[in-house]
PASEBA-1860 file (N, C-alpha, C; in nm, 3 decimals):
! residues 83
1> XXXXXXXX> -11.919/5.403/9.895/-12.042/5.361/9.831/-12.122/5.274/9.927 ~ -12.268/5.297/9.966/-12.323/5.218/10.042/-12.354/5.087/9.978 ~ -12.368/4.979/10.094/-12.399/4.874/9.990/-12.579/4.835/9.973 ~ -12.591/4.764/9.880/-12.718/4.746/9.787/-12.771/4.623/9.882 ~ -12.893/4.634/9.938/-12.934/4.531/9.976/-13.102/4.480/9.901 ~ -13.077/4.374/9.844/-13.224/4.342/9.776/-13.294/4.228/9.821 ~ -13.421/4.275/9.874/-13.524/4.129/9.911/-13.584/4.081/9.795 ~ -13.574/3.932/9.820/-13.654/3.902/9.651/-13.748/3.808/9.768
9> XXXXXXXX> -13.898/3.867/9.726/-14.021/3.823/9.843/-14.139/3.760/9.730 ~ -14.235/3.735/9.781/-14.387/3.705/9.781/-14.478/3.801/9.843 ~ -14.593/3.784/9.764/-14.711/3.828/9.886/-14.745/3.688/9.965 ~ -14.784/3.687/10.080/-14.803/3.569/10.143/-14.756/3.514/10.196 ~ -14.616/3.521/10.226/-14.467/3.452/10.254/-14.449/3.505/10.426 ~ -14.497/3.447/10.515/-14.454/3.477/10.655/-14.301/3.529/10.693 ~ -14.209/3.436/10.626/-14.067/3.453/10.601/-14.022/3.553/10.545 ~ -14.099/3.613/10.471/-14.036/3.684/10.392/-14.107/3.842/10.474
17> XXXXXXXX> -14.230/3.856/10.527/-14.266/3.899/10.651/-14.123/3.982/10.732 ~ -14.083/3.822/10.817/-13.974/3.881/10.932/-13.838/3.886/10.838 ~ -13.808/3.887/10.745/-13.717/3.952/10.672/-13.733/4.083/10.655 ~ -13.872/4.121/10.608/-13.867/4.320/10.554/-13.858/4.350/10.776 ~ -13.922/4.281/10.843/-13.857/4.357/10.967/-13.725/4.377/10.998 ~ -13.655/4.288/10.975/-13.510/4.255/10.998/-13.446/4.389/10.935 ~ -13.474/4.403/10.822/-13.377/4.452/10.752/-13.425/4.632/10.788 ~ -13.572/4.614/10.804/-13.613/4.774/10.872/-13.519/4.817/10.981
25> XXXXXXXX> -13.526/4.749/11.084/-13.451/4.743/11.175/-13.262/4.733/11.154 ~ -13.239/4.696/11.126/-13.114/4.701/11.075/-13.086/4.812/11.038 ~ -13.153/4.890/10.913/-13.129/5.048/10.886/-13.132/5.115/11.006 ~ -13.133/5.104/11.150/-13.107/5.192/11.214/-13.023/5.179/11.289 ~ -12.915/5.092/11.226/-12.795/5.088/11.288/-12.706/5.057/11.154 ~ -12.709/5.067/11.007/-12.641/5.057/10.880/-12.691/5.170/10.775 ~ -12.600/5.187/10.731/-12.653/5.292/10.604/-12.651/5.174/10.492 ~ -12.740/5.176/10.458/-12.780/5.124/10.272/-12.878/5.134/10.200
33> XXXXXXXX> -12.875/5.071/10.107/-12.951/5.115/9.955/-13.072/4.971/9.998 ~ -13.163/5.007/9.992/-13.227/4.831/9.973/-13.343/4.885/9.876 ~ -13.388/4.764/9.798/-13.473/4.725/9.707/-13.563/4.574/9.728 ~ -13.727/4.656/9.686/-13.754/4.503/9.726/-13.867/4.411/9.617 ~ -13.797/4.314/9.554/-13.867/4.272/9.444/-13.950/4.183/9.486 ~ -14.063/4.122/9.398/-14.168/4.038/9.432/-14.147/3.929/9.331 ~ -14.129/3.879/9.348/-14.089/3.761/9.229/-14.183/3.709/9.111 ~ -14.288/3.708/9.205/-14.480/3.698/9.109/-14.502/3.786/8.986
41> XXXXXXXX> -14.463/3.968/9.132/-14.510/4.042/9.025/-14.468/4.112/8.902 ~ -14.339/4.081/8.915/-14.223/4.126/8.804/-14.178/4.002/8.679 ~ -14.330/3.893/8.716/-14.301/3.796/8.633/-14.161/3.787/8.574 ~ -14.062/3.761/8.613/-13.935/3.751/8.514/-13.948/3.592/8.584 ~ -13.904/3.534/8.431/-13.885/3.408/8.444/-13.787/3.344/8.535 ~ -13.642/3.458/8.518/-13.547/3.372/8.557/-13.541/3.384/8.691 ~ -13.615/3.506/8.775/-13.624/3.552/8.910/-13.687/3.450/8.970 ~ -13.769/3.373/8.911/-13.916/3.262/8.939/-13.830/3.117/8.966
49> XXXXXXXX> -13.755/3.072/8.860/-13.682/2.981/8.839/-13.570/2.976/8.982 ~ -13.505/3.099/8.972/-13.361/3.157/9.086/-13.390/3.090/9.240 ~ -13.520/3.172/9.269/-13.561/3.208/9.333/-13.730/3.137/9.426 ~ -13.759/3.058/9.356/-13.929/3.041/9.344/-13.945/2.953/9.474 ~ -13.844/2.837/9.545/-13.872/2.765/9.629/-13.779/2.824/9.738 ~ -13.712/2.966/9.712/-13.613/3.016/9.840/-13.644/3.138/9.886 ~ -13.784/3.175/9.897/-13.802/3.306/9.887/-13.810/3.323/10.080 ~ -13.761/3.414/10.143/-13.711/3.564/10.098/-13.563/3.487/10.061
57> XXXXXXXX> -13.535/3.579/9.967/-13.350/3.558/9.937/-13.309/3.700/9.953 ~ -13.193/3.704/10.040/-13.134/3.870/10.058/-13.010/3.876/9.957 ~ -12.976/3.951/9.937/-12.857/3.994/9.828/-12.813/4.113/9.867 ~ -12.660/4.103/9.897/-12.601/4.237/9.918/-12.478/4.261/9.800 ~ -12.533/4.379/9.741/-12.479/4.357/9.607/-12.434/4.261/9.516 ~ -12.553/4.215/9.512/-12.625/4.133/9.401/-12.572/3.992/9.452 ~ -12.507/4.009/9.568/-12.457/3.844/9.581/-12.497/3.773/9.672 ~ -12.596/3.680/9.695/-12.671/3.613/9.784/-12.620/3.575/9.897
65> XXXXXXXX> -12.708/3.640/10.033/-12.619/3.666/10.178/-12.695/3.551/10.275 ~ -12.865/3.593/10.246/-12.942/3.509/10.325/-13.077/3.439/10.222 ~ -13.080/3.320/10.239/-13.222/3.258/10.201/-13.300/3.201/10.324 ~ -13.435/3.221/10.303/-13.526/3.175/10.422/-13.576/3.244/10.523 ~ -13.438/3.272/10.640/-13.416/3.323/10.769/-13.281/3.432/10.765 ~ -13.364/3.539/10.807/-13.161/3.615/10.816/-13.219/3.713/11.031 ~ -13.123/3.702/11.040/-13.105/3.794/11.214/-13.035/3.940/11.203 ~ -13.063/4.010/11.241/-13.036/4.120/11.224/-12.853/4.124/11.248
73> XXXXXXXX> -12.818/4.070/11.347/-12.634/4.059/11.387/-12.586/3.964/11.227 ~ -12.622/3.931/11.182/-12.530/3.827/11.076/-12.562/3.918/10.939 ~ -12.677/4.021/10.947/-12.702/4.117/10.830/-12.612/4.211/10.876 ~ -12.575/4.258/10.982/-12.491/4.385/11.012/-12.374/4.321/10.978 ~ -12.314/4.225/11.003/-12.184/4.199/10.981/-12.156/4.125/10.852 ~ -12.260/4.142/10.754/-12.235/4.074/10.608/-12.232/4.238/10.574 ~ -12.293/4.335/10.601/-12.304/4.457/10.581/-12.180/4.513/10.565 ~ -12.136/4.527/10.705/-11.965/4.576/10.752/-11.894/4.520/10.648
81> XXX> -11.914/4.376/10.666/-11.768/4.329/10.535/-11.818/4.361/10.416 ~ -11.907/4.423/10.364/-11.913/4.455/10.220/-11.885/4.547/10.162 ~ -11.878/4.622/10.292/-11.769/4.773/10.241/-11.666/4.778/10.217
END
């Protein structure tokens, strides 16, 4: 089973910016699933609350890997071990 990787972003968010690169990049050296939520626009409260002062937050299957800043070597190898 590949694993699930989810950005929880902003519009506006520089950070959250070099995160969707990171993780572009990364797919071409990992197979996975990624999803990418906006925290604004899916108004869910509790995503807002979770989430609202740590955005980008990465989640690899469903369990929080990176907030802020992630590098492409520390996503590949949270990757590897999640298989």
């Amino acid at each position: 089973m590949k694993p699930q990787v989810t950005l929880y972003t902003r519009a506006g968010c520089c950070l959250c910016d070099d995160a969707k690169h990171v993780i572009a990049a990364a797919r071409q050296h990992a197979d996975f699933e990624y999803a990418e939520i906006d925290i604004d626009i899916d108004a869910d409260p509790d995503l807002v609350r979770l989430y609202d002062h740590e955005v980008p937050v990465i989640t690899i299957n469903r369990r929080k890997a990176f907030k802020y800043k992630v590098n492409m070597n520390d996503l590949l190898k949270k990757l590897a071990a999640s298989i």
